[in-house]
C-alpha positions, -999 to +999 in steps of 0.1 A: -199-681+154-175-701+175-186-733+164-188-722+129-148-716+129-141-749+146-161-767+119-139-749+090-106-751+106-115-786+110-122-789+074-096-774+062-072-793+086-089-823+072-082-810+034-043-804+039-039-840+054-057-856+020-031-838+001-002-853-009+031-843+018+064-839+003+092-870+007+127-867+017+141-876-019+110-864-039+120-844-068+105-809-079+097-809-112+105-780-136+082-777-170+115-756-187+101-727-189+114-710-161+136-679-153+154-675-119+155-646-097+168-645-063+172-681-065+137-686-069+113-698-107+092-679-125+075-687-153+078-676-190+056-696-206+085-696-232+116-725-235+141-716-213+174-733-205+191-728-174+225-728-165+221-754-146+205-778-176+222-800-200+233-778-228+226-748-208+255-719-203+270-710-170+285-675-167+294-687-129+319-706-140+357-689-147+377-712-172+371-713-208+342-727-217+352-737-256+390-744-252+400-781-242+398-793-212+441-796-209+440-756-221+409-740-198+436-728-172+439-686-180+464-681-195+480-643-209+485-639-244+519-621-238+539-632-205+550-599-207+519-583-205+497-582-174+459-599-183+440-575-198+404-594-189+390-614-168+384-645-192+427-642-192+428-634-155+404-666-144+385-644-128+341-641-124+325-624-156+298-606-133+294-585-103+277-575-071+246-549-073+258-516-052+237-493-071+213-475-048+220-496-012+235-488+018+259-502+035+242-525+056+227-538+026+260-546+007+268-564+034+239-586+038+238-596+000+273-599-005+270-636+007+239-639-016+213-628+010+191-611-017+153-614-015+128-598-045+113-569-027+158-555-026+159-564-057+135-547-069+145-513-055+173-520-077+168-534-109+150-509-132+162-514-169+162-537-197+185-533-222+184-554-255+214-564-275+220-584-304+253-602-306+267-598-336+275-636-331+248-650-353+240-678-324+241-681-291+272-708-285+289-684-302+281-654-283+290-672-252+324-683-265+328-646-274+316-629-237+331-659-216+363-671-232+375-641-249+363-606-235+355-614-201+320-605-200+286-619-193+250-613-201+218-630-179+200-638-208+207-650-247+181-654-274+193-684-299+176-677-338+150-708-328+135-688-296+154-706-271+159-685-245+196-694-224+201-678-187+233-677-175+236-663-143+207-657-118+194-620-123+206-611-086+239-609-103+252-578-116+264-586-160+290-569-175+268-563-205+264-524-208+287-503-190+272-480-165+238-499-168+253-530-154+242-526-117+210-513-123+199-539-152+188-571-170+205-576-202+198-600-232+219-607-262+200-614-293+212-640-319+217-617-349+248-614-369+243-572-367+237-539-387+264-528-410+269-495-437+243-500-467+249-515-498+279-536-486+283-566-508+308-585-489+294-578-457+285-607-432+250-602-441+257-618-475+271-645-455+243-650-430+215-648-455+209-666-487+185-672-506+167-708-511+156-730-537+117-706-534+140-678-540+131-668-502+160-655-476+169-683-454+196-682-420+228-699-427+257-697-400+286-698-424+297-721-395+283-752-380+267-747-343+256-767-321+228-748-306+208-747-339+197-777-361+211-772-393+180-788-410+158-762-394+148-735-418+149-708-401+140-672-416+138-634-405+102-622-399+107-601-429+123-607-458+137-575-470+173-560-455+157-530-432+177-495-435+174-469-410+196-445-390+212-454-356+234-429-334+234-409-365+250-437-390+227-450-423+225-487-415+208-521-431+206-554-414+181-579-415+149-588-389+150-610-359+131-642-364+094-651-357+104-669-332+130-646-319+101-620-314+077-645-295+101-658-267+111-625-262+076-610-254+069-634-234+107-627-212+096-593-218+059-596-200+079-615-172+102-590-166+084-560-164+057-584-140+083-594-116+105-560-117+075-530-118+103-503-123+110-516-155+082-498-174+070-519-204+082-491-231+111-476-245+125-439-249+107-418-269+107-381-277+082-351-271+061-365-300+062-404-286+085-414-311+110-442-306+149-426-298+174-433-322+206-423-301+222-424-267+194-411-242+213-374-225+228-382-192+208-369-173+174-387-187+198-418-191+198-416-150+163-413-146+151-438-172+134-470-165+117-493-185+134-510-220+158-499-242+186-506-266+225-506-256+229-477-287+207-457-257+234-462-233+270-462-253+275-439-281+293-465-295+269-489-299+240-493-328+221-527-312+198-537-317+194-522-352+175-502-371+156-535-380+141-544-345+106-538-340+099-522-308+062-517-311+060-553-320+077-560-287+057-540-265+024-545-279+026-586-271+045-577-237+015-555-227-012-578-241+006-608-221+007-589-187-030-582-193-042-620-191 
């Protein structure tokens, strides 16, 4: 037996000097499909661009993002008037996760000591948005140089995924959910009354020369190739009832739907208290309104920020959830 172990530890000493040993200088490659978490890669199998990335955006950053460079310094509107938000304040668009840790913890992440297995006990929701931006340069410019807010995560109408800030952080993205969540803002110009004829939905979606409803941003951006057709998954305006109000709005797109399954399937892998659902009544169907208090406090797994704020309806009546959580599931099955 002895002899036996000698012979494999020599073998496998023997195998780790064959392989290749890192440089100083070598570079680790990223394929780009990457999230980070706790300052560490996980993959997506989806396009992802980091912060970090050329044409990525950084939420850790405090001046304007879209003004000129002579004009980032914050600035209030009124000198009269105190800053009402931390994009006219200069100050970060996120915050540090308190929710459920003691002291001793606060203290140990508040110089950015987290590790996953915290984290974890932590983070226990997903909460979907869209952005009522259209794309996602233009959400950006919205959260980062006008309201002082941030998101971890925006999905561009192509199925580029964006991460902004490492999901340690704590987004200002839905209120009392913040500490406890990872939020994403979905490129989607947004749900409005029915039957509104000069609505941005008229705007946003024409149709082509087939007579089929094509994506046009009234407004050139440069996160989307304006050659690119790009087209809801369905082509019919969706009406339902959100939070009590009779609404129509058109479908995310194809691709929309496939990165986000795949974010979806990572999520829920890497964070296990995020159940891969969403709120449903006694009879399993999907929740059309803010979850009660109460179950709002216990809830974990995915759901919409019109479950968390009466005052919000995203992401539509037009999202698909069962289309969302069917792929998620099948993907965390491989």
């Amino acid at each position: 037996m002895k002899r036996w172990f000698v012979l494999f530890l020599s073998c496998s000493i023997t195998a780790k000097a064959a392989e290749p040993q890192p440089k100083p200088g070598d570079r680790l490659p990223r394929i780009g499909d990457e999230i980070v978490v706790c300052g560490q890669l996980y993959h997506t199998t989806t396009k992802v661009v980091l912060w970090t990335d050329p044409g990525g955006y950084d939420a850790y950053r405090v001046e304007r993002r879209f003004a000129p460079r002579d004009q980032t310094e914050p600035k209030p509107r009124d000198a009269t008037k105190r800053p009402s938000n931390a994009a006219e304040r200069g100050d970060a668009r996120y915050g540090l996760r308190t929710r459920g840790l003691t002291k001793e913890q606060i203290e140990r992440v508040r110089g950015g000591g987290w590790d996953l297995p915290l984290l974890q006990q932590v983070v226990d929701q997903f909460v979907i948005h869209f952005d009522a931006c259209g794309t996602s340069r233009r959400c950006f410019e919205v959260l980062q140089d006008r309201r002082g807010l941030s998101v971890h995560f925006m999905l561009d109408l192509d199925g580029t995924i964006y991460q902004t800030l490492d999901i340690k952080e704590s987004a200002w993205h839905a209120t009392i959910a913040n500490s406890r969540s990872v939020g994403i803002e979905i490129a989607n110009i947004g749900a409005y009354p029915v039957d509104d004829p000069e609505g941005p939905l008229s705007r946003w979606y024409r149709p082509d020369s087939t007579g089929r409803i094509r994506i046009v941003p009234p407004e050139a951006s440069d996160s989307i190739d304006p050659a690119r057709v790009l087209r809801p998954i369905r082509e019919e305006k969706i009406v339902g009832t959100i939070q009590g109000q009779r609404l129509e709005q058109y479908d995310f797109t194809p691709q929309q739907y496939e990165a986000l399954a795949r974010l979806t399937a990572t999520i829920c892998t890497v964070f296990p208290k995020i159940r891969c659902d969403y709120p449903r009544d006694e009879k399993g169907v999907l929740l059309r309104q803010k979850l009660p208090s109460d179950q709002l406090a216990r809830y974990q797994g995915i759901l919409g920020h019109y479950h968390n704020q009466t005052n919000k309806v995203d992401p539509g009546p037009a999202f698909q959830w069962d289309r969302l959580i069917g792929e998620a599931r099948r993907l965390m099955l491989r």
